[in-house]
C-alpha positions as CSV (number, residue, x, y, z in Angstrom):
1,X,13.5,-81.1,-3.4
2,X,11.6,-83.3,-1.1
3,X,9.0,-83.8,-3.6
4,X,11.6,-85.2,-5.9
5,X,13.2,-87.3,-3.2
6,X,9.3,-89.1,-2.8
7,X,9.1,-89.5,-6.6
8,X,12.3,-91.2,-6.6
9,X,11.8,-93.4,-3.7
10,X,8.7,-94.1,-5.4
11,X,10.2,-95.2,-8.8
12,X,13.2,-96.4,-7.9
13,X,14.0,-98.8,-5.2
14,X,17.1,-99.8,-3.6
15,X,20.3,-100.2,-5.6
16,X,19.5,-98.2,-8.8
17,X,18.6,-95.0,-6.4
18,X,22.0,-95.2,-4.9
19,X,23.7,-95.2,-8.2
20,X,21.7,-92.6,-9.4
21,X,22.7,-90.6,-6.2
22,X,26.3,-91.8,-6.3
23,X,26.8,-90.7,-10.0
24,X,25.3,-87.2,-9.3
25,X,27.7,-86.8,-6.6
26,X,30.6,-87.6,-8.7
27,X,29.5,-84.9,-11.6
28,X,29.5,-82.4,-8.4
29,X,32.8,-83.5,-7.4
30,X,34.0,-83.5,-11.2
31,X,32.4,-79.8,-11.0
32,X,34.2,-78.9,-8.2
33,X,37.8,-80.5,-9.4
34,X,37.3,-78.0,-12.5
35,X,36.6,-75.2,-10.9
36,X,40.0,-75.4,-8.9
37,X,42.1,-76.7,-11.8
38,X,41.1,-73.7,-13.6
39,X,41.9,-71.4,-10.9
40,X,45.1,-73.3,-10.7
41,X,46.4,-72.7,-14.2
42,X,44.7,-69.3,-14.1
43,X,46.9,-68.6,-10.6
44,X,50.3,-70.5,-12.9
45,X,49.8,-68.4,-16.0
46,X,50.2,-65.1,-13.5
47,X,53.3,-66.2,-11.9
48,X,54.6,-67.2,-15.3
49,X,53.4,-64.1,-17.3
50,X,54.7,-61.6,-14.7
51,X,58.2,-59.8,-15.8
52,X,61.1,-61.1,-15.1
53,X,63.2,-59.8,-11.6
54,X,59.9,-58.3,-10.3
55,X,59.7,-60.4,-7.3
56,X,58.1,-57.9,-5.5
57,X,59.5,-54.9,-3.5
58,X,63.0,-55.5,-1.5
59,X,62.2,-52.6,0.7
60,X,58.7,-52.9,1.8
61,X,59.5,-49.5,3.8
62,X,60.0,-47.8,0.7
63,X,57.2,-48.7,-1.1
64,X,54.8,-46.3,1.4
């Protein structure tokens, strides 16, 4: 990694190596946004696929 950061200081100077570094930081954050919105409808299609009155157990007690 720091061989790559000398190389790029090297080739590119000041405002084209900060958009280069600002563009790979929003395909990270993109990345990241996907990951949860998949969880997210993943965590959705549970809650809407589970049967219907099965809420969970109205006696905890008795569930032992």
């Amino acid at each position: 990694m720091r061989t790559l950061r000398l190389l790029e200081e090297r080739l590119l100077r000041g405002g084209r190596r900060t958009a280069l570094r600002n563009a790979w930081a929003a395909v990270q954050e993109d990345r990241e946004r996907a990951v949860a919105r998949t969880e997210a409808e993943q965590a959705l299609r549970a809650v809407r696929d589970r049967p219907a009155g099965r809420s969970g157990p109205k006696d905890p007690v008795a569930v032992r």
